[in-house]
NUMILUM-163569 format. One record per residue (C-alpha): residue in three letters; x, z, y. Coordinates in steps of 0.001 Angstrom, whole numbers, plus 524288, in hexadecimal, padded with zeros to 5 digits. Example, Ala and Ser with C-alpha at 12.3 -4.5 7.8 and 13.67 -1.06 7.14 Angstrom:
// NUMILUM-163569
  aa     x     z     y
 ALA 8300C 81E78 7EE6C
 SER 83566 81BE4 7FBDC
***
This chain:
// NUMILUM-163569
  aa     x     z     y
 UNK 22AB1 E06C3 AB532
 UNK 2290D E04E1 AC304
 UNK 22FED DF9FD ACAC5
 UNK 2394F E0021 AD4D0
 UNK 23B11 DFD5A AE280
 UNK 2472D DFF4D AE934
 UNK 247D9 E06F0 AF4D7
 UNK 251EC E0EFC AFE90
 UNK 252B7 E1C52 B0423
 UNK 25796 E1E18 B110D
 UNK 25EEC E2B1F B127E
 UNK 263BB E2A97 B20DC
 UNK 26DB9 E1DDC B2131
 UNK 26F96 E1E7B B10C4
 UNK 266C2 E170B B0A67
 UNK 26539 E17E3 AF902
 UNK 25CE4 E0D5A AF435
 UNK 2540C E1192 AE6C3
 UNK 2487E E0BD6 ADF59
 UNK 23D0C E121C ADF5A
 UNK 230F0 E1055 AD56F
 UNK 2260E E0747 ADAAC
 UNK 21BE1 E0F49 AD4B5
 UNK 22218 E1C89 ADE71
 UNK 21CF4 E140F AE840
 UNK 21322 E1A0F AF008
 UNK 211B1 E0FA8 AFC45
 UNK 21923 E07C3 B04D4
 UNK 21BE1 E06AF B12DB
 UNK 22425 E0027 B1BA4
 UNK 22B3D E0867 B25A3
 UNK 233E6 E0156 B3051
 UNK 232CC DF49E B2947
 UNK 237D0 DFAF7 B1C8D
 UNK 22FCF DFCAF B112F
 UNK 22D1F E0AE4 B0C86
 UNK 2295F E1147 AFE8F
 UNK 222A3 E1C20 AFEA4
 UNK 22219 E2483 AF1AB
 UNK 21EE7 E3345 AEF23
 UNK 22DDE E3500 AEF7C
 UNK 230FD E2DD5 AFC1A
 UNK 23218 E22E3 B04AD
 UNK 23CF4 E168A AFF2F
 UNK 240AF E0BF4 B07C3
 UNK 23F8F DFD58 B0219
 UNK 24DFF DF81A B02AC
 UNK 24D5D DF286 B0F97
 UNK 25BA8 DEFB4 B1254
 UNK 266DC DE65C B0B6F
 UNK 26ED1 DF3C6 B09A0
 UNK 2650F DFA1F B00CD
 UNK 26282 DEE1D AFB34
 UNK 272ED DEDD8 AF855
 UNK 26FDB DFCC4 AF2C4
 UNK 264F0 DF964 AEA74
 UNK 26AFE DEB36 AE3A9
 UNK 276CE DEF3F AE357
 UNK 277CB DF2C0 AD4CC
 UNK 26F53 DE698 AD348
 UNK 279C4 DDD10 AD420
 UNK 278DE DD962 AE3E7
 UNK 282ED DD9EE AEE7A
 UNK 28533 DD9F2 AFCAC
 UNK 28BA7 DCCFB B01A7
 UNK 28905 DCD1F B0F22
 UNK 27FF3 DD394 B1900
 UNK 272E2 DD338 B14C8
 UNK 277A6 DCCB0 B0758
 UNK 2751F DD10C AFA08
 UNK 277D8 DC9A2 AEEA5
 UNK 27561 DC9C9 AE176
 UNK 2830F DC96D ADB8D
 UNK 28000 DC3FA ACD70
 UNK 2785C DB7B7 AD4E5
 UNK 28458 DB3B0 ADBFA
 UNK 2885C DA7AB AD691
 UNK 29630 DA45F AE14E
 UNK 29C65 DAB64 AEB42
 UNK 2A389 DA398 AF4CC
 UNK 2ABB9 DAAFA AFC62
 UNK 2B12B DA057 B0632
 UNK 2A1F2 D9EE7 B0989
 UNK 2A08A DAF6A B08CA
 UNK 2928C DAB67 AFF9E
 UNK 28B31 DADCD AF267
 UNK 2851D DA481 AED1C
 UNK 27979 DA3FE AE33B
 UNK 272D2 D9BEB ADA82
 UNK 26D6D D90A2 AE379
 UNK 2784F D8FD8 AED7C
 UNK 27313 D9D15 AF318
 UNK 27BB5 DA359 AFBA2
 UNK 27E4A DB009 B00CC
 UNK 28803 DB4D2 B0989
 UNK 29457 DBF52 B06D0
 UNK 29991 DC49D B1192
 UNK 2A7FF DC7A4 B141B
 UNK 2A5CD DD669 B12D0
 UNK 29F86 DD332 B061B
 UNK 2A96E DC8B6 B00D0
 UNK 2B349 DD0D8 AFAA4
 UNK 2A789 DDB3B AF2EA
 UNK 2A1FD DCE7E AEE1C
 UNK 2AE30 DC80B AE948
 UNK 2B3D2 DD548 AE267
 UNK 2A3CE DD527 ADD21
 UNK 2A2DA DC735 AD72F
 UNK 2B1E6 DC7E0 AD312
 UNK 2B05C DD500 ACA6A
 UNK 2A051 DD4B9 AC8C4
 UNK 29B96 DC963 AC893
 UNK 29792 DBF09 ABCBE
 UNK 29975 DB3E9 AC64F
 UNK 2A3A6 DAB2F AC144
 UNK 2AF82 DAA53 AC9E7
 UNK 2B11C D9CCC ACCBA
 UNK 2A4A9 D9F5A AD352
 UNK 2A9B3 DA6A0 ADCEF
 UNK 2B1BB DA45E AE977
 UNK 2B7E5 DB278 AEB3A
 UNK 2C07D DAD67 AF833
 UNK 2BBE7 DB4C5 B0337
 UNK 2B415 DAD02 B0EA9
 UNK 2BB2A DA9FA B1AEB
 UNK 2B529 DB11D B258C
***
């Protein structure tokens, strides 16, 4: 089986993200500092933006947090919320945003595998 690349359609401003076979891959291009597939069915986009990037890993376990943020939920090891940050294995940190606070919370609360006393759920002070 072939490996699959994922890679988005542009239909005016809506955008679907799908994988396409490597081997359907005819030559690539870059067009306006975006690289291009071209098969005998089409030209596909690479994922060239954090919001098809949200489309595509979204069923794979990773979340918006902030702008430009995605995290892979099952790797957080602490959420502070006084601090509005993730952490990781290593005393890696990403940030949550306040827009993001409450989704993550609700997420880690009824989702998550994380222990509780490993997170801080009170909201950051602004």
């Amino acid at each position: 089986m072939s490996k699959l690349i994922p890679v988005s359609i542009r239909r005016g401003k809506e955008v679907e993200v799908i994988e396409i076979p490597l081997e359907d891959v005819l030559f690539q291009f870059i067009e306006n500092g975006v690289i291009k597939f071209q098969t005998a069915y089409g030209v596909f986009s690479h994922l060239s933006s954090l919001e098809e990037f949200d489309r595509y890993l979204s069923g794979e376990g990773f979340r918006k947090v902030e702008r430009g943020y995605l995290v892979q939920t099952d790797k957080i090891q602490r959420y502070d919320g006084d601090l509005g940050r993730v952490f990781f294995e290593g005393g890696i940190s990403a940030p949550v945003s306040r827009a993001h606070h409450k989704d993550l919370v609700s997420f880690l609360r009824e989702g998550s595998e994380a222990p509780a006393y490993r997170l801080n759920l009170k909201p950051f002070k602004a």
